[in-house]
TIVO-2410 file (N, C-alpha, C; in nm, 3 decimals):
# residues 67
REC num residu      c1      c2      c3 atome chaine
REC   1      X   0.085  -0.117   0.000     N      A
REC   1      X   0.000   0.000   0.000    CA      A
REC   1      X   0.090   0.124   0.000     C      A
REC   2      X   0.073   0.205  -0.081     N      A
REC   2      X   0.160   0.365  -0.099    CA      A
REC   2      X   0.087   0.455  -0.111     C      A
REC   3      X  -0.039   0.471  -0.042     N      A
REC   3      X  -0.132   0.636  -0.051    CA      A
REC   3      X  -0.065   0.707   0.018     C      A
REC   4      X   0.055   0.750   0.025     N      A
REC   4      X   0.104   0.825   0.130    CA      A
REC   4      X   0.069   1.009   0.046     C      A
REC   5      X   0.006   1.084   0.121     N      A
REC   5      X  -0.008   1.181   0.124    CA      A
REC   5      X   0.096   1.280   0.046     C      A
REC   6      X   0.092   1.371  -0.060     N      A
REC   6      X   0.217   1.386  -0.145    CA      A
REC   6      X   0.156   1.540  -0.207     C      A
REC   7      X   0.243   1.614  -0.150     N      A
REC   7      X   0.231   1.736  -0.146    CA      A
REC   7      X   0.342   1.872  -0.229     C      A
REC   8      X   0.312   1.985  -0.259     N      A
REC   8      X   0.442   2.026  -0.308    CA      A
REC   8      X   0.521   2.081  -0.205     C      A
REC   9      X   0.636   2.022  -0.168     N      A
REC   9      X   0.692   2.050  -0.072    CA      A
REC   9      X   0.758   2.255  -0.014     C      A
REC  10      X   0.693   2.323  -0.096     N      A
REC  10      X   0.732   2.477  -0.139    CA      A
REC  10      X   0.592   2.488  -0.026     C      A
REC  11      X   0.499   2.416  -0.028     N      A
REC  11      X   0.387   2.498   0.043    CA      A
REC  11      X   0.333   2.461   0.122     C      A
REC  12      X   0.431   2.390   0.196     N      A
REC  12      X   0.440   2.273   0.307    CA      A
REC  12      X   0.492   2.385   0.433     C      A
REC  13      X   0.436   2.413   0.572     N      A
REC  13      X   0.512   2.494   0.654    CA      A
REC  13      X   0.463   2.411   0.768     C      A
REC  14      X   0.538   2.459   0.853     N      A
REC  14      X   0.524   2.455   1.050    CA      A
REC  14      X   0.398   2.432   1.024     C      A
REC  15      X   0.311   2.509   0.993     N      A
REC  15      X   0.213   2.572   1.064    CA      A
REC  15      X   0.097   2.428   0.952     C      A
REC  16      X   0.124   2.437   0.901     N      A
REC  16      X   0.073   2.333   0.789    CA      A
REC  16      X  -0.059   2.242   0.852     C      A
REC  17      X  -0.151   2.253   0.873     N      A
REC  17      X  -0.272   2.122   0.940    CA      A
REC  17      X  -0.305   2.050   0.880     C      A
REC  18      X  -0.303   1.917   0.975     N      A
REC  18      X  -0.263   1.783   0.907    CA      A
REC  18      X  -0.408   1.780   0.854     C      A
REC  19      X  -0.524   1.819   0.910     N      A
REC  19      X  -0.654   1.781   0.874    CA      A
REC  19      X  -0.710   1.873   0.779     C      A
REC  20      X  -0.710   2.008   0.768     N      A
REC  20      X  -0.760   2.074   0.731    CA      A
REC  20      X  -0.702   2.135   0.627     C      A
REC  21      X  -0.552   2.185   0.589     N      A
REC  21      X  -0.465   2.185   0.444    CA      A
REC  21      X  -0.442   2.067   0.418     C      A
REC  22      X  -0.417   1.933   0.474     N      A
REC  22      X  -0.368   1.817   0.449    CA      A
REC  22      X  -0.473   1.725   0.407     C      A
REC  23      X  -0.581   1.732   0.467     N      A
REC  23      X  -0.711   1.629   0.432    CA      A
REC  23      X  -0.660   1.524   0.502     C      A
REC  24      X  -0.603   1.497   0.613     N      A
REC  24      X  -0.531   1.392   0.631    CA      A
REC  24      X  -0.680   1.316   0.732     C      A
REC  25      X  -0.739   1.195   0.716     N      A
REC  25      X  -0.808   1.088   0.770    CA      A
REC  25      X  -0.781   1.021   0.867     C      A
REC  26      X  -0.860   0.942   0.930     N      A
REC  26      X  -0.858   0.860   1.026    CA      A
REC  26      X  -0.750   0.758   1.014     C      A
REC  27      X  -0.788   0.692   0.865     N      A
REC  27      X  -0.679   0.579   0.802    CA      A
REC  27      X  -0.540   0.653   0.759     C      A
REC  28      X  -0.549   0.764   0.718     N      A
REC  28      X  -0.425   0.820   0.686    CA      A
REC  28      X  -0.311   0.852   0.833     C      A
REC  29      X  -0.367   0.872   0.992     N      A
REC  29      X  -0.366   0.866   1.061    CA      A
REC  29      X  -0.268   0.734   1.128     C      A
REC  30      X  -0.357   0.615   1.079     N      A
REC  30      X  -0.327   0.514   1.119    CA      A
REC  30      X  -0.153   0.473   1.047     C      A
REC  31      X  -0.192   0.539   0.899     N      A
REC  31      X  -0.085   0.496   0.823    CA      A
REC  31      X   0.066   0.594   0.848     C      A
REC  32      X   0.060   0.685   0.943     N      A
REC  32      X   0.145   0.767   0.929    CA      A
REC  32      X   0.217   0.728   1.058     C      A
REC  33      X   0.117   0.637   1.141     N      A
REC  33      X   0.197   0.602   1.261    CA      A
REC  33      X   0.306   0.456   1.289     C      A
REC  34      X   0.215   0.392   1.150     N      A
REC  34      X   0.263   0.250   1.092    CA      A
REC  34      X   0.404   0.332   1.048     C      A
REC  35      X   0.444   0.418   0.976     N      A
REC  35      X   0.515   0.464   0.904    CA      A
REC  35      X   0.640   0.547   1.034     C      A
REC  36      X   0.570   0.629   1.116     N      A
REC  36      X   0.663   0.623   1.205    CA      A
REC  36      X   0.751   0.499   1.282     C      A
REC  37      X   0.658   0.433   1.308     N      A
REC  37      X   0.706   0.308   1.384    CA      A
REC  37      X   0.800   0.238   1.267     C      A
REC  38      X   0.798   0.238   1.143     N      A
REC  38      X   0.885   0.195   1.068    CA      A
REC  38      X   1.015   0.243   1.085     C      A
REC  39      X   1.005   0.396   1.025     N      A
REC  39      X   1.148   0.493   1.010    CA      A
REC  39      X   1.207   0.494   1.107     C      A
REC  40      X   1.128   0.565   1.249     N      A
REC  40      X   1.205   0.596   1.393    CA      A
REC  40      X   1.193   0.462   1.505     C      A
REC  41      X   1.125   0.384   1.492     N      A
REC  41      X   1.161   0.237   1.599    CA      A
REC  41      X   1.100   0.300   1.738     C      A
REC  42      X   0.943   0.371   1.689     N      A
REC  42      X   0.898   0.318   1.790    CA      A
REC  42      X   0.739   0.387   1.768     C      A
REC  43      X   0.610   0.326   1.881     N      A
REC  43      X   0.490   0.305   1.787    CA      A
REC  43      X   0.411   0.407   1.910     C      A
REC  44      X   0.398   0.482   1.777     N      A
REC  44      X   0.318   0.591   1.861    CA      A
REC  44      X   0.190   0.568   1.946     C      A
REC  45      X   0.161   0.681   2.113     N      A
REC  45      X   0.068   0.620   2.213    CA      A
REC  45      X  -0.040   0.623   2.086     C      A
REC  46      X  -0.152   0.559   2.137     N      A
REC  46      X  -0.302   0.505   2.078    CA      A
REC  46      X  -0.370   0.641   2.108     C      A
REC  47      X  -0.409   0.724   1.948     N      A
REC  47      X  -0.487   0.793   1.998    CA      A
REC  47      X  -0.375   0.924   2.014     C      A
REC  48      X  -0.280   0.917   2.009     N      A
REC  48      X  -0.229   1.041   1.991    CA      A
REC  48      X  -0.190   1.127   1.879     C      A
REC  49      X  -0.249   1.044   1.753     N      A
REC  49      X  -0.237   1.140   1.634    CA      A
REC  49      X  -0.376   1.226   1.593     C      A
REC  50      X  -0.500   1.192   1.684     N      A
REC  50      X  -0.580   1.297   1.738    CA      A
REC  50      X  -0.552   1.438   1.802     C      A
REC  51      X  -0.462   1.426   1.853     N      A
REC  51      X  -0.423   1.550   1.898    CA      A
REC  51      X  -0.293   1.589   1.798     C      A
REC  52      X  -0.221   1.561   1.732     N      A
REC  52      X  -0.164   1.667   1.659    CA      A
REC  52      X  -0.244   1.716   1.510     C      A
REC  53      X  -0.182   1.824   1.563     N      A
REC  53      X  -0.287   1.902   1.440    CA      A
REC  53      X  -0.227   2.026   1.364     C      A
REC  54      X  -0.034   2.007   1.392     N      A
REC  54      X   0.008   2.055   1.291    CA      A
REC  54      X   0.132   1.976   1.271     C      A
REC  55      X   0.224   2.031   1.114     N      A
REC  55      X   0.318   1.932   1.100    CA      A
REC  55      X   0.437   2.000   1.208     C      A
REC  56      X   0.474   2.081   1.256     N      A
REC  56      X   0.576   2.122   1.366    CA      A
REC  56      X   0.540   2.009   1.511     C      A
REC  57      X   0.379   2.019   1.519     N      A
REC  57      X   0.372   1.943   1.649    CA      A
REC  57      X   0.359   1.803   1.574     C      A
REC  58      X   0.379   1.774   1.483     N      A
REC  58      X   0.416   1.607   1.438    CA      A
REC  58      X   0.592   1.586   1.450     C      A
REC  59      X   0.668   1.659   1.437     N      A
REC  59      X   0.757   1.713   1.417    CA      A
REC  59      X   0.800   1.672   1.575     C      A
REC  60      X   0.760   1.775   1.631     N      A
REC  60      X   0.820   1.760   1.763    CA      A
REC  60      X   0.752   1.613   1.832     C      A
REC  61      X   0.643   1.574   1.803     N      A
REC  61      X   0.624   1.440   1.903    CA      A
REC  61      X   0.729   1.382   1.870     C      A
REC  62      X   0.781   1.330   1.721     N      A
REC  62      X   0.899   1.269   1.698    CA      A
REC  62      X   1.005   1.319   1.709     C      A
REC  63      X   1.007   1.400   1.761     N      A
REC  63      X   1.193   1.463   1.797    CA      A
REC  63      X   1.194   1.412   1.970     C      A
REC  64      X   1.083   1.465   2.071     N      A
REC  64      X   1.028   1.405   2.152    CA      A
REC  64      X   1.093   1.284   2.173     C      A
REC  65      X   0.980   1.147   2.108     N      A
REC  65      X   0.951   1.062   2.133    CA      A
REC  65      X   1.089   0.943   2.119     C      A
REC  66      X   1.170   1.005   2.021     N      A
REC  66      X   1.272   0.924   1.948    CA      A
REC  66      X   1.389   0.896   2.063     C      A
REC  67      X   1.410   0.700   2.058     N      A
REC  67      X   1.559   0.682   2.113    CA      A
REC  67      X   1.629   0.710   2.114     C      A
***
């Protein structure tokens, strides 16, 4: 599966919302955490990609969260 969300990266900022400039979904949600847990080695809490709601604070959970 490769729906990964694909954007022009020029109009991509901090401030950027995952839901509302991004359209980003429930399943898209699911898939971005599958995708973390891939890259950085480790699986985000349940329910916490409800609360981010921009790409800086996606950003920082994984700067955060990372071994």
């Amino acid at each position: 599966m490769n729906n990964r969300l694909e954007y022009d990266a020029e109009r991509l900022t901090p401030e950027t919302e995952l839901k509302r400039d991004l359209g980003m979904t429930s399943l898209d949600a699911v898939e971005t955490s599958l995708f973390i847990k891939r890259t950085f080695g480790f699986q985000p809490e349940r329910g916490v990609m409800k609360t981010i709601g921009t790409l800086q604070d996606l950003y920082d959970y994984i700067e955060d969260h990372q071994g």
